[in-house]
C-alpha positions in Angstrom: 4.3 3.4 -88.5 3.0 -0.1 -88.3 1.7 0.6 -84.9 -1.1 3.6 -86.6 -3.0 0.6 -88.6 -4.9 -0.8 -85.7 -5.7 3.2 -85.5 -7.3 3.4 -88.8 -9.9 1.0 -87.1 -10.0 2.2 -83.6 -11.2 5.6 -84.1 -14.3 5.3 -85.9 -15.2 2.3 -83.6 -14.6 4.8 -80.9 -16.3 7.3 -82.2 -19.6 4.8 -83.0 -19.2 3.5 -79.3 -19.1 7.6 -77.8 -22.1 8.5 -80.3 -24.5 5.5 -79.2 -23.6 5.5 -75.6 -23.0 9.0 -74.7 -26.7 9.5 -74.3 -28.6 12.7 -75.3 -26.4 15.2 -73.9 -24.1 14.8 -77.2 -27.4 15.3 -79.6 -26.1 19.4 -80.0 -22.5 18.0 -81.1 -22.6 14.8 -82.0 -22.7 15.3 -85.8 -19.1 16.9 -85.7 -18.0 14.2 -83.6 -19.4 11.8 -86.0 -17.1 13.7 -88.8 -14.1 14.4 -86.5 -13.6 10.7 -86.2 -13.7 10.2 -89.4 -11.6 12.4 -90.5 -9.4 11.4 -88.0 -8.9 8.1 -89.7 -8.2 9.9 -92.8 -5.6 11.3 -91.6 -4.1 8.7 -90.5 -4.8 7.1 -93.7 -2.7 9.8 -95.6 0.2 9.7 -92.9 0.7 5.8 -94.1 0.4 6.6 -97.8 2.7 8.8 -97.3 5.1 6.4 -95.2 4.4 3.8 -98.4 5.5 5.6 -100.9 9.0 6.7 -99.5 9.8 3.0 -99.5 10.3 0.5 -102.6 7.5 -0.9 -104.3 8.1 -4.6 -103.4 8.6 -3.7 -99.4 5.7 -1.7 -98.9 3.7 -4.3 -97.2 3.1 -3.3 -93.7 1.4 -5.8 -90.7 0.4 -5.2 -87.2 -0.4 -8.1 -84.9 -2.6 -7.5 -81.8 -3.1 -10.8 -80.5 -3.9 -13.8 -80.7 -7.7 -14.9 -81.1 -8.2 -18.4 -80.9 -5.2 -20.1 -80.4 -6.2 -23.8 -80.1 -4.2 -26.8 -81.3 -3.6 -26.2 -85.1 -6.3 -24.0 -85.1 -4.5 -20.3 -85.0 -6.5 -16.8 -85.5 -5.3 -14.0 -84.8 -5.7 -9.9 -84.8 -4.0 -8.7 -87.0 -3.5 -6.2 -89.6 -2.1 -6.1 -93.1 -1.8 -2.9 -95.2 -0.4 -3.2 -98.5 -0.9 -1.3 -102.3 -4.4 -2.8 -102.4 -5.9 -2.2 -98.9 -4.1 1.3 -98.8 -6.2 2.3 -101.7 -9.5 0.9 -99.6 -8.8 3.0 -96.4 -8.0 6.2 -98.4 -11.7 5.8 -100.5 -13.3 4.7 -97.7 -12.2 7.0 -95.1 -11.9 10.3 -97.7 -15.2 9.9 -99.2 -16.6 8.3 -96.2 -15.6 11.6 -94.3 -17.1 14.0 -97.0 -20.6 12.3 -96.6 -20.0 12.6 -93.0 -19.5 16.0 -93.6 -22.7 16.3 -96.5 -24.9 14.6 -93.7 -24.7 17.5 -91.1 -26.3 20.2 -93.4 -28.3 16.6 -95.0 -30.0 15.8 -91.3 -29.9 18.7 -90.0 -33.5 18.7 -88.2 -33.5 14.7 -87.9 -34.0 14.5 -83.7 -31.7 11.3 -83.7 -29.0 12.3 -85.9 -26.6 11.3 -83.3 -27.6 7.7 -83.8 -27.2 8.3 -87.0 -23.9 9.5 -87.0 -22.8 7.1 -85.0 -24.1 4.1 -87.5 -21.7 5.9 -89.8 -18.6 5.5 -87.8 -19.9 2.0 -87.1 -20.2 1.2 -91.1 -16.7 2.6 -91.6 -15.2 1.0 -88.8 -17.0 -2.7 -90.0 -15.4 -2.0 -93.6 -12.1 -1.0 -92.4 -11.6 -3.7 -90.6 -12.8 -6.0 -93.5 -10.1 -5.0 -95.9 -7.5 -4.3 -93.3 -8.1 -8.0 -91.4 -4.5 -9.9 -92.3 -6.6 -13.7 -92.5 -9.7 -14.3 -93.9 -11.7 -15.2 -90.2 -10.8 -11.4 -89.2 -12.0 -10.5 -92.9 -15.3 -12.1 -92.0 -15.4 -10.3 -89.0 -16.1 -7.3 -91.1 -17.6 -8.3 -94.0 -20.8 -9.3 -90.7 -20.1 -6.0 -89.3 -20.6 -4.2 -92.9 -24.1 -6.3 -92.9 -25.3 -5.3 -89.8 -23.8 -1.9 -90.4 -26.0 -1.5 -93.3 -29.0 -3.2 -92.1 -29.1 0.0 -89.3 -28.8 2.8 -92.1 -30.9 1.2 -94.5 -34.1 0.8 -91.9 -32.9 3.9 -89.9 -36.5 5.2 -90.6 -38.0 2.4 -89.3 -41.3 4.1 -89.0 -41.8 3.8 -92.6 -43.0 0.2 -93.5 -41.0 0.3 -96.4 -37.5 1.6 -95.1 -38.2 -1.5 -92.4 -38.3 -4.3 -94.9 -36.0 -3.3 -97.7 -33.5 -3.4 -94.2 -34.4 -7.0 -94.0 -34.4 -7.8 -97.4 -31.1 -6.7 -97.9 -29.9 -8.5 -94.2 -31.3 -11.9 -95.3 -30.3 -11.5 -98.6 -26.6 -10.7 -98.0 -27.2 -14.0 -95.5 -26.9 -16.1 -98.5 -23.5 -15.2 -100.0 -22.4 -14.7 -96.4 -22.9 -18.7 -96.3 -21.1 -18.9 -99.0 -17.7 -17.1 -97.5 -18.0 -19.0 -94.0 -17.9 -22.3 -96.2 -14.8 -20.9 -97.8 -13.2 -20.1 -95.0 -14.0 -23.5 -93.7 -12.8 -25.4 -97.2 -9.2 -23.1 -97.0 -8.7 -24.8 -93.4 -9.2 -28.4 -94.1 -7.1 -27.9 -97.5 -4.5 -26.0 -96.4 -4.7 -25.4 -92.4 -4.5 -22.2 -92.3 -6.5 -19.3 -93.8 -3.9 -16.2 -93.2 -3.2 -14.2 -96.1 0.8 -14.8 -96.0 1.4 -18.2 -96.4 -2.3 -18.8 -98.2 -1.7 -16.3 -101.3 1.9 -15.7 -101.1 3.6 -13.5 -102.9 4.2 -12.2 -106.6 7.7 -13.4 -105.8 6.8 -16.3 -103.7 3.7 -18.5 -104.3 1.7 -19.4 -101.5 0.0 -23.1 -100.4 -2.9 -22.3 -102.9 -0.9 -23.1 -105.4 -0.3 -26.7 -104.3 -3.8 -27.6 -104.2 -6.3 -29.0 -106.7 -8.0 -27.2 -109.6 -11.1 -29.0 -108.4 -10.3 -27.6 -104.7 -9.8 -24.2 -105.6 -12.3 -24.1 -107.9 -14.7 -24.7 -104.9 -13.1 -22.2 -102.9 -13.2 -19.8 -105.4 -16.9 -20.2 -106.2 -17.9 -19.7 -103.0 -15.8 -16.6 -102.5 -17.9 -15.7 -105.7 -21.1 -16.4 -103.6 -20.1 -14.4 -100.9 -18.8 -11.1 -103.5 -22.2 -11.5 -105.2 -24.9 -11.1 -102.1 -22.5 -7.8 -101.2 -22.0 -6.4 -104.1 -25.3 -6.7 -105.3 -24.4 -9.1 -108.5 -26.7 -11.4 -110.4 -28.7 -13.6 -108.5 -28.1 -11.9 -105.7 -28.8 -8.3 -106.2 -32.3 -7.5 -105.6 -31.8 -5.8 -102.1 -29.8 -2.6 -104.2 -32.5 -0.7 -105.7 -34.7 -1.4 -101.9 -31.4 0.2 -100.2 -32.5 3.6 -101.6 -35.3 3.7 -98.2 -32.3 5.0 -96.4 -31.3 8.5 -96.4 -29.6 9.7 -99.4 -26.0 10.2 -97.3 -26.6 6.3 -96.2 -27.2 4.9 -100.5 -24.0 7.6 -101.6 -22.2 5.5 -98.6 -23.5 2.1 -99.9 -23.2 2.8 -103.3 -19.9 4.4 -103.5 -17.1 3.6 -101.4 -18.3 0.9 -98.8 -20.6 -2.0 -98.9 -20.8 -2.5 -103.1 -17.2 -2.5 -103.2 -16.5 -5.3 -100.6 -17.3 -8.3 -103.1 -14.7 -6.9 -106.0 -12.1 -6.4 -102.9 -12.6 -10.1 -102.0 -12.2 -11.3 -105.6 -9.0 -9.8 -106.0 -7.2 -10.0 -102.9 -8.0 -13.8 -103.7 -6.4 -13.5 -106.8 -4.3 -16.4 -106.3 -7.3 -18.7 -105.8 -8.8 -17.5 -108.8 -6.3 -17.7 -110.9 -5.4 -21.1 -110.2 -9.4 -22.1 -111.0 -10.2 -21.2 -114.5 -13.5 -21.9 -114.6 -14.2 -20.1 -111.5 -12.4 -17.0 -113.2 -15.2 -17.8 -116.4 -18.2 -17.3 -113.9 -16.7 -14.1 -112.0 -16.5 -12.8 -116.0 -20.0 -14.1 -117.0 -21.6 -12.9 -113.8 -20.4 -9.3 -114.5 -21.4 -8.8 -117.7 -24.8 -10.1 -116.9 -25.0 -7.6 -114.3 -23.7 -4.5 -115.9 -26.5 -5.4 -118.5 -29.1 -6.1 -115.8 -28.9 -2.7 -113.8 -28.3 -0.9 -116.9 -31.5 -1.6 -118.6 -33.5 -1.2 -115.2 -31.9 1.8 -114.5 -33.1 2.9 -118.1 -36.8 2.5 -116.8 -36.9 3.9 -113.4 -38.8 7.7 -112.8 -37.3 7.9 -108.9 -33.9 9.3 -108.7 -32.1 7.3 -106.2 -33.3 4.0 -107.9 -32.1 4.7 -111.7 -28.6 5.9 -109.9 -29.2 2.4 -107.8 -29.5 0.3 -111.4 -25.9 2.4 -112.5 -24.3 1.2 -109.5 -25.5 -2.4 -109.6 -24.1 -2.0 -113.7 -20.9 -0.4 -112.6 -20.4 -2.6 -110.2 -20.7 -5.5 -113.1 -17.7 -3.7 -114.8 -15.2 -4.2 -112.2 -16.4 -8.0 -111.4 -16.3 -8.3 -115.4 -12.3 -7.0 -115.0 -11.6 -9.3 -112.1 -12.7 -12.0 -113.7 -10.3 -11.6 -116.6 -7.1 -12.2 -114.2 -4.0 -10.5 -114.0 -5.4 -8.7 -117.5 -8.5 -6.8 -115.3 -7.5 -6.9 -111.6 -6.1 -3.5 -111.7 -8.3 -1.5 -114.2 -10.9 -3.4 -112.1 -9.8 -1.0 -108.8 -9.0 1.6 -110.8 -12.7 2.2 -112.1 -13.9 0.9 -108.2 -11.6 4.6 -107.3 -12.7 6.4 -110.1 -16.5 5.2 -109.6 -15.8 6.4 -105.5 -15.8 10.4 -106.8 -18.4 9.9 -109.5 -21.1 7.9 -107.8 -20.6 9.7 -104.4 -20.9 13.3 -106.3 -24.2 11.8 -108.0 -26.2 10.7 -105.1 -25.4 13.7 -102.9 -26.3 15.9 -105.7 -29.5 13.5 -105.8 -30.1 14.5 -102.3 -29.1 18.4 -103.2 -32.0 18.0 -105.4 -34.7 16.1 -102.9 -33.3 19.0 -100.3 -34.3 21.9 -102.2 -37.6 19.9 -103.9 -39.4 18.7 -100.6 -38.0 15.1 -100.9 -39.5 14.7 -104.2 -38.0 11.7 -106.4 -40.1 11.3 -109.1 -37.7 13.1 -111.6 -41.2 13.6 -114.1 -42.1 16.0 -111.5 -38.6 18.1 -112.2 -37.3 20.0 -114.9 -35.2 23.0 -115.0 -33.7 23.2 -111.8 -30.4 24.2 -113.1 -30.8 27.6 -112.5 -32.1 26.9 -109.6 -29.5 24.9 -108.2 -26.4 26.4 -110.5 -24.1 24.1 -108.0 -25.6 20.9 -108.1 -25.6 21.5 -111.5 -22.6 21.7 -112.3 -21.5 19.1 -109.9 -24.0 16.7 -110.6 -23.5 17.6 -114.7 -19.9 16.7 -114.1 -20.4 13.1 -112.1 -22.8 12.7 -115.2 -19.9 13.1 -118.0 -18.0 11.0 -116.2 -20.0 8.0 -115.6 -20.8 8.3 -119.6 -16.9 7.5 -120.6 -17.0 11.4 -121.7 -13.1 11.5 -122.9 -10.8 13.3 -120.4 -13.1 12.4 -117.6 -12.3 10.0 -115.4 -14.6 7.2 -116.0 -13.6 7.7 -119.6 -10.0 6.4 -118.6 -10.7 3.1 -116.1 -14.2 2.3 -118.3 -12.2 2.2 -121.8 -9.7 0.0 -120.3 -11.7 -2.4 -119.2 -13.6 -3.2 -122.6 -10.0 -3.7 -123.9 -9.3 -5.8 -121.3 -12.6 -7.8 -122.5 -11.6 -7.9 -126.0 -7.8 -9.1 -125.0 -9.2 -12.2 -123.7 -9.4 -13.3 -126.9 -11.5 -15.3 -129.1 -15.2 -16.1 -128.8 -14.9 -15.2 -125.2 -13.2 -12.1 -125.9 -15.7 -10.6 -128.3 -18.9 -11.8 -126.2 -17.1 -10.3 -123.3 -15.9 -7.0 -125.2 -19.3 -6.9 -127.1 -21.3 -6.9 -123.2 -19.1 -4.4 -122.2 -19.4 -1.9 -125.5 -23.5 -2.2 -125.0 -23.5 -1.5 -121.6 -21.7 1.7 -121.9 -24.2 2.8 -124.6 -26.9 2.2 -122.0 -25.1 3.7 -119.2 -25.3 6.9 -121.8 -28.9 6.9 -122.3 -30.1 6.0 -119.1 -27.7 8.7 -117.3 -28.5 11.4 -120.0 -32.5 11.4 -119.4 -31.6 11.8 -115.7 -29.9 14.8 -116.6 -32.6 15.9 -118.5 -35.2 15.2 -116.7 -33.6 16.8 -114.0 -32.0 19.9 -114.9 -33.2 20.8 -118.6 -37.2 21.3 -120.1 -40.3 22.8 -118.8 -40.4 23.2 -115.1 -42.7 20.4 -114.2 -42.8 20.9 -110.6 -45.1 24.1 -111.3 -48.9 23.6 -110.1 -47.9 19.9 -108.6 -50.6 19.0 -106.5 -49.9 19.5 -103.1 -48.7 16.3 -100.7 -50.8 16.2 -98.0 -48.9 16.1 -94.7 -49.9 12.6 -94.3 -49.2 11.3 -97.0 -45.7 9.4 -97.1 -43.2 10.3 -98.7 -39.9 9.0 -100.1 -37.8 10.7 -96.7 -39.7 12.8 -94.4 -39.5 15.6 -96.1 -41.9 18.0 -93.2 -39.8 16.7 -90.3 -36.0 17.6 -92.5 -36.1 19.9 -95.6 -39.7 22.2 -95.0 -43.0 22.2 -95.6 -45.1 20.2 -97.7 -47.2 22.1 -100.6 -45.4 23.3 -103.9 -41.9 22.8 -104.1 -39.4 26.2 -104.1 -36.0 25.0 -105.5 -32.9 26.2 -103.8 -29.5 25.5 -103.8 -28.5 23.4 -101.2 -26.2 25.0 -98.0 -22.6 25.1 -98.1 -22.2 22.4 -95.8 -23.5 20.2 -98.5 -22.5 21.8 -101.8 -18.4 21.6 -100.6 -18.3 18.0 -100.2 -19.8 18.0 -103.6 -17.5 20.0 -104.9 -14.4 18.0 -103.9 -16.0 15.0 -105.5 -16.4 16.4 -108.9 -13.1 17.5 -109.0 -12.0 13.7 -108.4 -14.7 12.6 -111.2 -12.8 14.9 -113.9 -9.0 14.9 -112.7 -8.6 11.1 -110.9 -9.2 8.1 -114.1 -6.4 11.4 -116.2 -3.8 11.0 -113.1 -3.7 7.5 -112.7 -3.7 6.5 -116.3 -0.5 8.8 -116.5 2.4 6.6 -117.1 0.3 3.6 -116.1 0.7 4.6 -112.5 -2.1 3.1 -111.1 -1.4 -0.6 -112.7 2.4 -0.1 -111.4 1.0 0.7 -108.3 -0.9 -2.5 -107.6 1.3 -5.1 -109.7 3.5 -6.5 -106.5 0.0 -7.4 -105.1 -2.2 -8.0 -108.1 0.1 -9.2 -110.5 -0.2 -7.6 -114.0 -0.5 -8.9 -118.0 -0.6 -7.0 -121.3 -3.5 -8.1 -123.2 -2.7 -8.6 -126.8 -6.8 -7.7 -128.0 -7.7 -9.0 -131.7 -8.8 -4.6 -132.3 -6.1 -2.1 -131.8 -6.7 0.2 -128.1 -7.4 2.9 -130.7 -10.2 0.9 -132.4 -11.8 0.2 -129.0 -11.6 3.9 -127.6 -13.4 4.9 -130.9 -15.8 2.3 -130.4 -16.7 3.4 -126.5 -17.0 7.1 -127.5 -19.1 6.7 -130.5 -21.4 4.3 -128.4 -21.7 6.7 -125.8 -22.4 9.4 -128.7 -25.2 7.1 -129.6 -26.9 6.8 -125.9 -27.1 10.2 -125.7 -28.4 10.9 -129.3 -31.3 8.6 -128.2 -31.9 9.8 -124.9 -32.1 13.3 -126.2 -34.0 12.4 -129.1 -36.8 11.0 -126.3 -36.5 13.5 -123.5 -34.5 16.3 -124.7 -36.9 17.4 -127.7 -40.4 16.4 -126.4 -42.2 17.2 -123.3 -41.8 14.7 -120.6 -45.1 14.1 -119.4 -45.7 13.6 -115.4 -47.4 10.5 -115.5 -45.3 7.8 -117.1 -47.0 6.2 -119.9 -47.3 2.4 -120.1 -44.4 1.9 -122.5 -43.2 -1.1 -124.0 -42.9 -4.7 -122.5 -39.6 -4.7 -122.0 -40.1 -1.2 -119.9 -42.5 -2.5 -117.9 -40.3 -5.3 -117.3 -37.7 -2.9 -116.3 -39.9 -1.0 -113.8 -40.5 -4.1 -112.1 -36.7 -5.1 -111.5 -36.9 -7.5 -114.8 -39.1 -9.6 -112.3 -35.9 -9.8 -110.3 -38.6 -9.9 -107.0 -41.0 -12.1 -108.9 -38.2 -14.5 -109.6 -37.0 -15.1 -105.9 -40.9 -15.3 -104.6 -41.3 -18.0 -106.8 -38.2 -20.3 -106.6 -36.2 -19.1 -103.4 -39.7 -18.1 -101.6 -42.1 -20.7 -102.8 -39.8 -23.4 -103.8 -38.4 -23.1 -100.0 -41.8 -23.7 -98.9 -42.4 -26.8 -100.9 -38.8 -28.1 -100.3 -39.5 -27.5 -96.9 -43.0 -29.7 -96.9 -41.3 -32.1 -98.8 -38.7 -32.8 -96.4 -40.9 -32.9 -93.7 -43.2 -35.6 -95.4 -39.9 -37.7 -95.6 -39.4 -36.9 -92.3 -43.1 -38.2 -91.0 -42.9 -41.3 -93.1 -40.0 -41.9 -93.8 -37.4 -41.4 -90.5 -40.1 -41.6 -87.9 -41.5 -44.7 -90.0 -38.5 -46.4 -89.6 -37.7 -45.2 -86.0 -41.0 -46.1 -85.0 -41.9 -49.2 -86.8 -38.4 -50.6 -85.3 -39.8 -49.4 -82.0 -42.8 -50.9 -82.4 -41.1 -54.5 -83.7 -39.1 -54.6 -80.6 -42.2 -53.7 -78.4 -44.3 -56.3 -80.0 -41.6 -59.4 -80.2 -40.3 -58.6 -76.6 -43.9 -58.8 -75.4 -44.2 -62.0 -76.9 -41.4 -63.2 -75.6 -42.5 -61.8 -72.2 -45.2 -64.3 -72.3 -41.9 -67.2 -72.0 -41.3 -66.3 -68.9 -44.3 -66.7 -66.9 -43.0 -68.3 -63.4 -43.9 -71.8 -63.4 -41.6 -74.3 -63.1 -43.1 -77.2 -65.0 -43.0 -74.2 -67.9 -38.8 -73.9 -67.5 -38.5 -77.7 -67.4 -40.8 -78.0 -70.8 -38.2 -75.7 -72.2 -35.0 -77.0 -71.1 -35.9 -80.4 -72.6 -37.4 -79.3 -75.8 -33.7 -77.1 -75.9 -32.2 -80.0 -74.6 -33.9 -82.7 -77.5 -32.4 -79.6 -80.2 -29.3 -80.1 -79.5 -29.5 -83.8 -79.7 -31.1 -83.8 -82.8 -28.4 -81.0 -84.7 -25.6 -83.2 -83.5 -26.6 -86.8 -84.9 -27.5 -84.8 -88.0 -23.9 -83.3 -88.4 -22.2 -86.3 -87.7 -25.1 -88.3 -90.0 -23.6 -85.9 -92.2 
């Protein structure tokens, strides 16, 4: 079996190198080719997860090694492959959902003349992010994590010829630069600590430590905040996450990709298949925790204020996301609930940005959701699956984000003390925002007066938010209809995962059990009973949606937004998220930049060319010594001469 792994790689990497080289003559099929590979490594997926469980839980780890990289000295990379309890529940997200928005994407682009390409960035993102949580050492790790970046770059700005799609592609390329600085300066702090930077004998084992414990805290604290660096820039965290609500300039397929199973996740993966680092650095472990909560606060309240679609699901995601960093933080305590809602947030996150682009199909690519209203019974499926993906991401009990939420908070309040209630307290208001902001989607959406009636019509060139003409039909007044089957079935499947998965894995703690030989696992003791906290979270979420429905649900929602309060105009704009890095990162840079190129000018070059200068100056003066006359060389040879008389009978005066 260990020989399928490299496999789970290979065949989307084939099937992006046969989609972008094959030419035009593969523009008929090259969708299904697209979603054949895919699938492929799915399947393959399942045939090792299958292979897992029939062996014991401590002797599940399986490694493939291809060769060897860069063997030079005591510098050793090589290609190789690890898949154990963690990474097998990457590869199956990945590749399951990734295949169903392969699959959404054939009815989605139907009419797009370079689908192909499009197809084959797919296979390419899926290939990049396989390969990043498959790679055995953290160099092959980084490998992917670039890939993933330039992956994502392609999809975001894959319609280039909008201005915008082009630059929110560069914004999030150069952004995710920054916390990829931070993981190559990791990498290079784990070699000169410990020589080596393969996951074996780096992070060891539950039942066998690995060199990271024999390191500083001061060393691995370092490590561990760069590693934090690197997680942030991809999975959009606080300061780093401005390029998440700009990603939505892609096509819907690309942000459920993105958002759901792939890029986002790639920061919480790297936190906790460190988890030996972390845990050995305290205060690192402080920041991951302070970080997330600040995060799932931050896209919570901008996702409260934002009319488009794609960008209030984009705020959720950046929040959720904030959860699980919040859980990894907290150690053995979070690392697994931490995954758990990453899997659970896979189904419900997927199913609600394809049934945002169900929505934009059947509405001529409209996403101002104050230009909805009532489509339910126009779109009875998206409904439903959209209204399920909505319960769930609420913590509605029974559902699954109702299960891997609710055990995070606890987690939160288990830390105990002052920490533990800040923590706890973060969490408990960020799930009573999630409520209200996901709650006037819905109703925006799917419930009141059908707002899309006597819309003005777009003019054709006019742009709009995806090319709605060239895809979906014609520009004028939109005709809602539900979406082809093509599109609904993947939908389907992922609402069923959104009510059934957080239920199956909180089943005899399966999930936890699970992970523990990799992850390690602690029962928090927190100061409130688990009842008292799952009371808490529902009557929270009861709350949230009281409000929302209080605001959108019994009033008319007007179509053009009304000014609102300071702190939604705040919220619009990102919380000034854009202001803030125009200002320091932007115009600070420039000034740094002048600054060190003034000490450059008078400083360095001063000194460089005033020495130069010296030199010039003395040796021509000394030039003049030597002028070729004899009578000039004698002068000097006495007056040398009558020196060293003089300093002798003065020493031995002395």
């Amino acid at each position: 079996m260990d020989n399928l792994i490299a496999l789970l790689v290979a065949a989307p990497l084939l099937g992006a190198a046969v989609l972008l080289l094959g030419g035009r003559r593969l523009d008929a099929v090259g969708q299904w080719v697209g979603t054949v590979f895919a699938a492929a490594s799915f399947v393959i997926g399942l045939v090792l997860f299958a292979d897992m469980l029939g062996k014991e839980a401590d002797d599940r780890t399986l490694t493939q090694h291809l060769f060897s990289w860069i063997p030079v000295g005591g510098f050793q990379a090589d290609v190789a492959f690890r898949v154990d309890q963690l990474s097998m529940t990457f590869v199956l997200l990945i590749t399951g959902v990734g295949s169903l928005i392969h699959l959404y994407s054939v009815g989605y682009m139907e009419h797009d003349e370079r689908r192909r390409r499009f197809f084959g960035y797919l296979n390419l993102f899926l290939a990049a992010m396989l390969l990043l949580v498959l790679a055995d050492n953290y160099l092959l790790l980084y490998v992917g994590w670039e890939g993933v970046g330039l992956a994502s770059y392609l999809l975001i700005g894959f319609w280039q010829h909008k201005p915008s799609a082009a630059t929110a592609a560069k914004k999030a390329f150069l952004v995710n630069r920054v916390g990829d600085v931070g993981l190559s300066i990791a990498i290079m702090l784990m070699f000169t600590t410990f020589g080596t930077f393969a996951f074996g004998p780096l992070l060891g084992t539950q039942e066998k430590p690995g060199l990271a414990g024999d390191a500083t805290e001061g060393q691995l604290t370092a490590i561990a905040l760069m590693l934090l660096l690197a997680a942030c820039g991809k999975s959009a965290q606080v300061p780093l996450q401005s390029w998440l609500g700009d990603a939505m300039e892609g096509p819907t397929p690309v942000s459920a990709l993105i958002h759901a199973a792939t890029m986002v996740t790639a920061g919480v993966y790297l936190i906790v298949r460190s988890a030996a680092i972390f845990n050995a650095a305290p205060d690192a472990q402080l920041v991951v925790t302070v970080v997330g909560a600040v995060t799932l606060l931050f896209g919570a309240i901008v996702g409260c204020a934002k009319d488009d679609i794609k960008k209030a699901l984009a705020g959720s995601t950046m929040s959720q996301i904030g959860y699980m960093v919040l859980a990894a933080g907290l150690g053995p305590i979070g690392y697994a609930f931490a995954i758990m809602h990453l899997v659970t947030h896979g189904f419900f996150k997927a199913g609600l940005f394809l049934g945002a682009g169900s929505v934009m199909h059947g509405m001529n690519d409209e996403v101002d959701m104050r230009k909805y209203g009532g489509l339910r019974k126009y779109m009875p499926i998206t409904f439903v699956t959209f209204g399920l993906g909505y319960l769930a991401i609420i913590g509605f009990p029974g559902l699954s984000g109702f299960f891997s939420k609710d055990k995070i908070i606890e987690a939160a309040f288990a830390k105990g003390g002052a920490e533990g209630w800040i923590l706890g307290g973060c969490a408990l208001l960020g799930a009573a925002i999630t409520a209200y902001y996901m709650t006037r989607v819905m109703l925006m959406t799917f419930f009141g007066e059908e707002r899309w009636k006597n819309q003005p019509t777009r003019s054709p060139e006019a742009p709009s938010a995806e090319p709605a003409a060239e895809h979906h039909g014609e520009h004028g007044e939109p005709h809602p209809h539900e979406s082809p089957k093509v599109m609904t079935a993947p939908m389907i499947v992922l609402a069923v995962g959104s009510v059934f998965a957080g239920g199956f894995f909180s089943i005899g703690e399966r999930f936890v059990h699970w992970l523990e030989p990799v992850t390690g696992f602690e029962h928090g003791h927190p100061p409130v009973s688990a009842l008292t906290v799952t009371l808490s979270t529902v009557a929270v979420m009861i709350l949230g949606v009281a409000v929302a429905y209080a605001q959108y649900g019994r009033r008319p929602v007007p179509v053009v937004a009304p000014r609102g309060s300071l702190l939604t105009r705040a919220a619009r704009r990102d919380l000034f998220q854009d202001d803030f890095n125009h200002v320091v990162l932007v115009r600070g840079g420039e000034h740094l930049t002048r600054s060190l190129v003034y000490v450059d000018h008078t400083l360095v070059d001063g000194v460089v060319n005033g020495t130069a200068a010296s030199v010039g100056g003395l040796s021509g003066r000394m030039r003049k010594l030597q002028n070729g006359f004899a009578r000039s060389y004698a002068v000097s040879m006495f007056g040398g001469a009558a020196v060293l008389i003089a300093a002798t009978l003065l020493m031995r005066a002395v």
